[in-house]
C-alpha positions in Angstrom: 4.1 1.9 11.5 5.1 5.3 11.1 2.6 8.7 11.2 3.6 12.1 10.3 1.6 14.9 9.7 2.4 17.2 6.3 2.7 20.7 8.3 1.8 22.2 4.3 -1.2 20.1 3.8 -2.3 20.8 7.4 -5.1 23.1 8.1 -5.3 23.0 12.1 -8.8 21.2 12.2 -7.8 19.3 15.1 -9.9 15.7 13.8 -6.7 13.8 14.2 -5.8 14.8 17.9 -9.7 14.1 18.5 -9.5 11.0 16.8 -6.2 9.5 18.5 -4.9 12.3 20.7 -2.4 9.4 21.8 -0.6 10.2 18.4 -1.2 13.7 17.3 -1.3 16.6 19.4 -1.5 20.3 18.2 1.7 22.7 17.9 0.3 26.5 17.5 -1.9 25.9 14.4 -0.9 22.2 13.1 -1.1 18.8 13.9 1.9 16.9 14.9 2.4 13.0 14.9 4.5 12.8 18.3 5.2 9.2 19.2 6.7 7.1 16.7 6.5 4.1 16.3 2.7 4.1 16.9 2.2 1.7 19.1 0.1 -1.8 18.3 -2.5 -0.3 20.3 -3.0 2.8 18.5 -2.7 1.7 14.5 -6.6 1.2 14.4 -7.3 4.7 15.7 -4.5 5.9 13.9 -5.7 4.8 10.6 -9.1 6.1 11.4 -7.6 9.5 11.8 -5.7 9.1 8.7 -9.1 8.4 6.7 -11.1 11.0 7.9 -8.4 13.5 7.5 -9.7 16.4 5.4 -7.0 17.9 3.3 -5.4 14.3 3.7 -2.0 15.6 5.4 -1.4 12.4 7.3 1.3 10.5 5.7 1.0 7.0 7.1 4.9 4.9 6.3 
């Protein structure tokens, strides 16, 4: 599983990196997906981040 974060969709709420801040981290004002593949470990919480994404910029592949 792959996570990427739509930088044009992205409104800098920070939910994901609170979510799973093994996955996303914040670069100036957006989100970034930073390890890829997530890891086995990570999916649930990545998924979870995914979902309560507000403007829905995580792209999940």
């Amino acid at each position: 599983m792959k996570a990427r974060v739509d930088p044009e969709l992205c409104i800098g709420c920070g939910l994901c990196v609170d979510t799973c801040p093994a996955i996303f981290k914040m670069e100036e004002d957006k989100a970034v997906a930073y390890i890829a593949p997530v890891p086995k470990a990570q999916e649930e919480l990545c998924r979870k981040a995914t979902d309560e994404c507000p403007v829905t910029a995580i792209i999940i592949e």
